[in-house]
C-alpha positions as CSV (number, residue, x, y, z in Angstrom):
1,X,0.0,0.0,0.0
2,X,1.2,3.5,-1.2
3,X,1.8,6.3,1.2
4,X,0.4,8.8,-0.6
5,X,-3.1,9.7,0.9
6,X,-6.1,9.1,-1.8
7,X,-9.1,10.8,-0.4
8,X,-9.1,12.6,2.9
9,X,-12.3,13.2,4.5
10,X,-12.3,15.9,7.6
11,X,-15.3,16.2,9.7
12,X,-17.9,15.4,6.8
13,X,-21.2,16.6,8.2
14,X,-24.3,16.1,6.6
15,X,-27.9,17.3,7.6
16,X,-31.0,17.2,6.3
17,X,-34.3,19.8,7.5
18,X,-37.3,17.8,7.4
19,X,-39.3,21.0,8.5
20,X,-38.2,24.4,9.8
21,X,-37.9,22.7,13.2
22,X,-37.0,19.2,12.5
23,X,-32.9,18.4,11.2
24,X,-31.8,15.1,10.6
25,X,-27.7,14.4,10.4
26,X,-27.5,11.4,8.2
27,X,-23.6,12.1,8.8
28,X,-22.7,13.5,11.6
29,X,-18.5,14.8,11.9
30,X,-16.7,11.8,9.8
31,X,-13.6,11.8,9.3
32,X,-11.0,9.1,7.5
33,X,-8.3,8.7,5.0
34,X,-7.7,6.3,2.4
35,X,-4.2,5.8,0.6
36,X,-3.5,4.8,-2.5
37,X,-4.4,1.2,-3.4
38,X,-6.1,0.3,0.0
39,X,-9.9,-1.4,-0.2
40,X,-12.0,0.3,2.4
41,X,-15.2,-1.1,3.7
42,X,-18.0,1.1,5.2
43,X,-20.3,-1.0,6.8
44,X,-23.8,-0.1,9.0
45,X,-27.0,-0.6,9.5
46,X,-30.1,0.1,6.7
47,X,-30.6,4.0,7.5
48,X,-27.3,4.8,9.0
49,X,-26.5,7.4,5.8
50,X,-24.3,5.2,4.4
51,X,-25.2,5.8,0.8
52,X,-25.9,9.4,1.7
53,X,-21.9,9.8,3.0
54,X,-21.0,7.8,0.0
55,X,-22.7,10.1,-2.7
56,X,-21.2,13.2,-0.7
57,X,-17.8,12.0,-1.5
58,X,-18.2,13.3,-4.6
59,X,-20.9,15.8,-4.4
60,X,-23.9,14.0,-5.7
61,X,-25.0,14.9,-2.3
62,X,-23.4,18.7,-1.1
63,X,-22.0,18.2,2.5
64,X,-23.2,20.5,5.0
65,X,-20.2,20.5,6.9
66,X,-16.5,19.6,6.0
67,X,-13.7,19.2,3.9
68,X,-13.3,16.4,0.9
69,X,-9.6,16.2,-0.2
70,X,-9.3,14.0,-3.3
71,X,-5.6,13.9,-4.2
72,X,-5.2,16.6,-2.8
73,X,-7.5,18.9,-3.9
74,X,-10.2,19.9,-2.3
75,X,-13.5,19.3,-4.1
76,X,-15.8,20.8,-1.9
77,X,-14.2,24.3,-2.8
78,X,-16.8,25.9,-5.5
79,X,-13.8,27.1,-7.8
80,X,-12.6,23.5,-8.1
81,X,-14.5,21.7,-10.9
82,X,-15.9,18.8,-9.9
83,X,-16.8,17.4,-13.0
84,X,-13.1,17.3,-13.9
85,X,-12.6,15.4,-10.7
86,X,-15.5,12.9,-11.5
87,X,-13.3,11.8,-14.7
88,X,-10.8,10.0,-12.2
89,X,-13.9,9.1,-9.8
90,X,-16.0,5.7,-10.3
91,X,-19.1,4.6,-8.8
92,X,-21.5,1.9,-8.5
93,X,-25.3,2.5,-7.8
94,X,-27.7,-0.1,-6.0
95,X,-29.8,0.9,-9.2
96,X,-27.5,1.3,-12.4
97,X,-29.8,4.2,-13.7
98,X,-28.8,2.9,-17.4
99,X,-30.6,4.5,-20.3
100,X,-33.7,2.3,-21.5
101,X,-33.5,4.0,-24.9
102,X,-30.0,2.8,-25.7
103,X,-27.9,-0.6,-26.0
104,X,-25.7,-2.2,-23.2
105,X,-22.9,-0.7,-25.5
106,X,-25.0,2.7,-25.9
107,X,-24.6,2.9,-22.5
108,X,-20.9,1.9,-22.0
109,X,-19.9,4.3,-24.2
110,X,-22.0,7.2,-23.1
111,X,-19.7,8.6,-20.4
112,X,-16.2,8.7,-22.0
113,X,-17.7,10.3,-25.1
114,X,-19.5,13.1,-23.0
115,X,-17.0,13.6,-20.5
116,X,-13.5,12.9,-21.9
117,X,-14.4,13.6,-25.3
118,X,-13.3,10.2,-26.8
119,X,-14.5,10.0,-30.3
120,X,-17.7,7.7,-30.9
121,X,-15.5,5.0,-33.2
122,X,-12.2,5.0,-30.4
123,X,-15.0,4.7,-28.0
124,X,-17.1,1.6,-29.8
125,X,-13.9,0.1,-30.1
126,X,-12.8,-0.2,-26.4
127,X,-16.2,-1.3,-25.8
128,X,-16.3,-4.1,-28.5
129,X,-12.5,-5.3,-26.8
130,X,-13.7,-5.4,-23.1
131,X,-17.1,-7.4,-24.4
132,X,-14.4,-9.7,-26.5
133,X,-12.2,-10.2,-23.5
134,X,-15.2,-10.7,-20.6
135,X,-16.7,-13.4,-23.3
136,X,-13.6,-15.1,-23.2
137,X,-12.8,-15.2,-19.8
138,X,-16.7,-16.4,-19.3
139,X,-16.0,-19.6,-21.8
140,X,-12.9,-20.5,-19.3
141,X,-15.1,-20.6,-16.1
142,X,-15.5,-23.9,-15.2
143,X,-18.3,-25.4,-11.9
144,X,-17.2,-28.5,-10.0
145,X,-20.3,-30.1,-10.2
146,X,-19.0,-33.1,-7.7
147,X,-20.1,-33.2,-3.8
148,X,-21.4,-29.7,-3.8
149,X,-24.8,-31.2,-2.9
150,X,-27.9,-31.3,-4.7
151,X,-28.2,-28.8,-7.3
152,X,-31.8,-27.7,-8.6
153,X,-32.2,-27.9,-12.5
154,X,-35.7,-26.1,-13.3
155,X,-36.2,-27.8,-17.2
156,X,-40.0,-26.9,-17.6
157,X,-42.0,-23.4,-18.3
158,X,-44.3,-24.3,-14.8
159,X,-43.5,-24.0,-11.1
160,X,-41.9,-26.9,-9.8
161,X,-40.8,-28.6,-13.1
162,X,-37.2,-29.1,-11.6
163,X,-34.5,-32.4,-11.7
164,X,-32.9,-32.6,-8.3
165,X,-28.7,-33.4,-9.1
166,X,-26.8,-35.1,-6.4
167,X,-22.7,-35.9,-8.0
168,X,-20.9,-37.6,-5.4
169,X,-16.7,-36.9,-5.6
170,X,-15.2,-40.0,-7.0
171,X,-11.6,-39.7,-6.2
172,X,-9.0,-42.0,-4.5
173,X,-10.0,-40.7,-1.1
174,X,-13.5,-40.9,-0.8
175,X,-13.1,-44.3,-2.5
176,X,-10.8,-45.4,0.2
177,X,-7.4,-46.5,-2.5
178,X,-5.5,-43.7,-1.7
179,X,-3.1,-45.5,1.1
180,X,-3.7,-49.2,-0.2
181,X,-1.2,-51.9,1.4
182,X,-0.1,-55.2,-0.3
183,X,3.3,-55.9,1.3
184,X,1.5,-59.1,3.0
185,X,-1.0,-61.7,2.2
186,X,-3.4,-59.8,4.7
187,X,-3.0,-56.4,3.6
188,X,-3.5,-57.5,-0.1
189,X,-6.6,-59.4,0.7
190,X,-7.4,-56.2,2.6
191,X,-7.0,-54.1,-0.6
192,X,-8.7,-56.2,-2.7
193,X,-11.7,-55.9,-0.3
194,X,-11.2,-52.0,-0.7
195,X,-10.7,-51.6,-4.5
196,X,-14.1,-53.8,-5.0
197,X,-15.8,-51.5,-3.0
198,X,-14.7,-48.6,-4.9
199,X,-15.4,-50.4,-7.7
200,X,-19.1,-50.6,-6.8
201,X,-19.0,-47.4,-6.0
202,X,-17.9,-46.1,-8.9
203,X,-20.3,-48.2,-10.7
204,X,-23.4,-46.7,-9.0
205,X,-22.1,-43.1,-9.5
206,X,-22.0,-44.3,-12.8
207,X,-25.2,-45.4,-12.8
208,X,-26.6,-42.4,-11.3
209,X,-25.3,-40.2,-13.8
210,X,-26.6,-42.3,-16.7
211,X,-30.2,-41.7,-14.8
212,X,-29.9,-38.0,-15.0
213,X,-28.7,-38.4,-18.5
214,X,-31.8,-40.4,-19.7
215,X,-34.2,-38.2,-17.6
216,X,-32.8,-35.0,-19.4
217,X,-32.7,-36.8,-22.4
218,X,-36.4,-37.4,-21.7
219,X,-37.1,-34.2,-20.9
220,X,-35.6,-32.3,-24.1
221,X,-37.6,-35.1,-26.2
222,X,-41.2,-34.0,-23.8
223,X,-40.0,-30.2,-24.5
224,X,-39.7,-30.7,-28.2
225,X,-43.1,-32.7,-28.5
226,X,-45.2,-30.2,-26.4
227,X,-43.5,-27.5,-28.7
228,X,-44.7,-29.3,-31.7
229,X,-48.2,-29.3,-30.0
230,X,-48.3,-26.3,-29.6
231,X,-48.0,-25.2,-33.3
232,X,-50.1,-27.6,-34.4
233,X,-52.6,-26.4,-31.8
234,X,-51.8,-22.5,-33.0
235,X,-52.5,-23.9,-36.6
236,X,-55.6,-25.7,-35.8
237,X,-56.9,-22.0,-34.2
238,X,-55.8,-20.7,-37.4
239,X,-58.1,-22.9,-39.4
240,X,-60.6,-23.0,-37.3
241,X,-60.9,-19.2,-37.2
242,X,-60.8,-19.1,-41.2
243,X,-63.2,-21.6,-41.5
244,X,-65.8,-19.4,-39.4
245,X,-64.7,-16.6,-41.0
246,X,-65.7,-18.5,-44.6
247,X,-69.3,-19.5,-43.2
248,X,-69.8,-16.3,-42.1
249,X,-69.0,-14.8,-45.3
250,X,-70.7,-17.1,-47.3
251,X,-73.7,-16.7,-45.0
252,X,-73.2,-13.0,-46.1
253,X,-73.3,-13.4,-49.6
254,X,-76.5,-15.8,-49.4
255,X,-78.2,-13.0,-48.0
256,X,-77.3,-10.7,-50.3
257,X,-77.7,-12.1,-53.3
258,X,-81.5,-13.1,-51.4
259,X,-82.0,-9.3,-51.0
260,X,-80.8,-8.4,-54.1
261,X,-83.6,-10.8,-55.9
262,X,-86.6,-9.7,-53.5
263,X,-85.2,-6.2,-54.9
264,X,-85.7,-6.9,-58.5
265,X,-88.9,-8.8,-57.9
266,X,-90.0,-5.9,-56.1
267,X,-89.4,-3.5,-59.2
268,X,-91.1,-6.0,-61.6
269,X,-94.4,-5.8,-60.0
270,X,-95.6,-1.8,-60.7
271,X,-95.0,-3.0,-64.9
272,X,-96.7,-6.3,-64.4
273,X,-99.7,-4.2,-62.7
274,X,-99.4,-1.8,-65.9
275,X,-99.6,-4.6,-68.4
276,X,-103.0,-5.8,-66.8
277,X,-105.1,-2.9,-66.5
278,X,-103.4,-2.5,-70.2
């Protein structure tokens, strides 16, 4: 750890008035220093203005009362610009406040563009390499899946559609081989008692993983037949609803072309009344 001080924080008051009559200090005379390179943990109860003296050291919140030296300068003097000061400052909200109109990388590359005036394409770029490098690192991570207990593997779209995953470590301890003897006739019939064992052992782990396999295995094949139902149950909705919509229309045109005759007959009867009294 570095000598030189980071942030120095002298007798940080902060108060809030509720009314005319009522004041709260959420911080109340606070006073530390950090050095270069330490990790410093603020810990407290919900309510004890720990966020509150956390956004004041760097005026999201304006202290009341004290200094805020941030190498070296102090930032709670108005003819310091503080937004300078932010450019060397990071923080991490409980709520990440990220733009809903933009992308993840809309987002990322928001800040260095506005404040540091890094061109749009420099920073795209950076963006793009971090996102190459954290999806590389990702692909390395590996879970030991082996006497961790039983994992919960949900596999359906309702509640409760889970496969309950129980690997037992197989290795040359917990099969009891590790330290085997066979310098005398008892200790190698001892050892041959003990690598049997393990050998059954390691046949029902076996076995127990070929169960999960078949019952996932079973479960993709379920997953892929109730997905095929379902389209040919959206289909059948399909043509059943175009088959209504046909009878309705022909119903439709029945009755039209029904009107459409009464219509005519209609007009044919004042001339047919003409040619009789004719």
């Amino acid at each position: 750890m570095s000598k030189e001080i980071l942030l120095d924080v002298r007798h940080l008051t902060q108060q809030f008035h509720l009314t005319k009559k009522i004041k709260v200090k959420a911080v109340d005379d606070v006073s530390f220093q950090i050095h270069k390179g330490e990790i410093f943990g603020l810990v407290g109860e919900s309510g004890s203005g720990k966020s509150t003296f956390l956004r004041s050291l760097n005026l999201l919140e304006v202290p009341t009362g004290g200094k805020i030296l941030f190498e070296g300068v102090d930032i709670t003097d108005k003819n310091n610009d503080i937004f300078k000061m932010r450019e060397k400052m990071g923080m991490v909200f409980q709520q990440f406040n990220l733009f809903p109109n933009m992308t993840v990388k809309e987002n990322i590359t928001l800040s260095p563009i506005k404040t540091k005036g890094v061109s749009k394409a420099d920073a795209e770029a950076k963006a793009d390499d971090k996102s190459t490098a954290t999806s590389t690192q990702t692909a390395k991570v590996t879970q030991e899946v082996t006497d961790v207990g039983t994992m919960s593997v949900h596999v359906g779209a309702n509640e409760n559609q889970v496969i309950l995953i129980d690997i037992p470590a197989v290795t040359s301890y917990t099969l009891g081989t590790e330290n085997l003897n066979v310098m005398t006739s008892v200790t190698a019939s001892e050892a041959i008692d003990t690598i049997d064992t393990a050998v059954a052992y390691a046949n029902r782990v076996r076995s127990q993983m070929g169960a999960y396999e078949n019952r996932f295995e079973h479960t993709t094949n379920n997953l892929g037949t109730a997905s095929e139902n379902l389209t040919s149950a959206i289909s059948t909705m399909t043509d059943t609803d175009m088959a209504e919509e046909m009878t309705e229309y022909t119903s439709l045109n029945v009755m039209t072309q029904a009107a459409t005759s009464i219509l005519a007959q209609a007009n044919e009867r004042p001339s047919t009344v003409l040619q009789i009294l004719q």
